[in-house]
N, C-alpha and C positions, 0 to 999 in steps of 0.2 A: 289435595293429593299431589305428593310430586311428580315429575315423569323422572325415567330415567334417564341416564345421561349417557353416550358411548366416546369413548377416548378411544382416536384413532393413530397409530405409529406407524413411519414409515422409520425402519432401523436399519441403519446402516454398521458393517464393523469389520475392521480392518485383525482383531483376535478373537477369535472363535472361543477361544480357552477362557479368556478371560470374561466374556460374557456366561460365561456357565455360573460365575460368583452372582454377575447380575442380576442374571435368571432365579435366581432361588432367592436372591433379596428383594425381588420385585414379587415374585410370588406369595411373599410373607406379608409385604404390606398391601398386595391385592384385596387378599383376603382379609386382611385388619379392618378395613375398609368397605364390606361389603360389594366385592367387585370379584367380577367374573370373567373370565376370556371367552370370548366366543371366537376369536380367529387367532393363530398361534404359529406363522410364517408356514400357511398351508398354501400347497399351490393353485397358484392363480391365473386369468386369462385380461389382458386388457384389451377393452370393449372399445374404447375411443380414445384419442388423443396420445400423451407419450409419459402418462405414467408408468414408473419402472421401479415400484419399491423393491428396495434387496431383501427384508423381510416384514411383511404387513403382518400389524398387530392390532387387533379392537378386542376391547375391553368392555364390559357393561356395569357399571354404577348405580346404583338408588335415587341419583338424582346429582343437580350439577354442583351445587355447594359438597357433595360428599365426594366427586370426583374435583374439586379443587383439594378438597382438605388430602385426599389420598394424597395428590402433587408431594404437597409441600409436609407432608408428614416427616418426621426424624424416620420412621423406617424408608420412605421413597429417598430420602435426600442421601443415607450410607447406599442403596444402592444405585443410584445417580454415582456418586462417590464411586464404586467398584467399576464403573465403565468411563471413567475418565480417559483422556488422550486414547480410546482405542473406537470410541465409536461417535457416531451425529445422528441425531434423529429429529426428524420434523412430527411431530406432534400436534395434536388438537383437540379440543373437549366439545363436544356438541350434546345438547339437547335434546330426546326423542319425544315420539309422538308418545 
């Protein structure tokens, strides 16, 4: 059985407007993909140290081969594409129990 997987974003962006494209192409291939949000730049408290994402994002997957293939999907790659030069995000795919 697999576990599933959470992809974690810390997204940063310098146009607001133009992640709105993002946002609805990343939505589309969330879902292609069997993937979920479970956190969506809701606000947050930091506990320790000097993390300061500008807006944290986690995701839930089926498991981690399905959260790669989401990655590199033709749908995630056009919305990768719509937030060019306007945003950076550090990103990570982990594992769950």
């Amino acid at each position: 059985m697999s576990k599933p997987a959470y992809m974690v974003v810390d997204a940063r962006s310098s146009d607001p407007d133009r992640m709105l494209e993002y946002r609805r192409l990343a939505e589309i291939a969330v879902s292609a993909y069997g993937g979920r949000y479970l956190v969506r730049g809701s606000p947050y408290e930091t506990q320790e140290g000097n993390w300061h994402p500008q807006r944290l994002v986690v995701l839930e997957f089926p498991s981690m081969e399905i959260g790669r293939k989401f990655y590199d999907s033709p749908e995630y790659v056009e919305a990768r594409k719509a937030r060019e030069g306007v945003s950076n995000f550090d990103m990570l795919l982990v594992e769950g129990l």
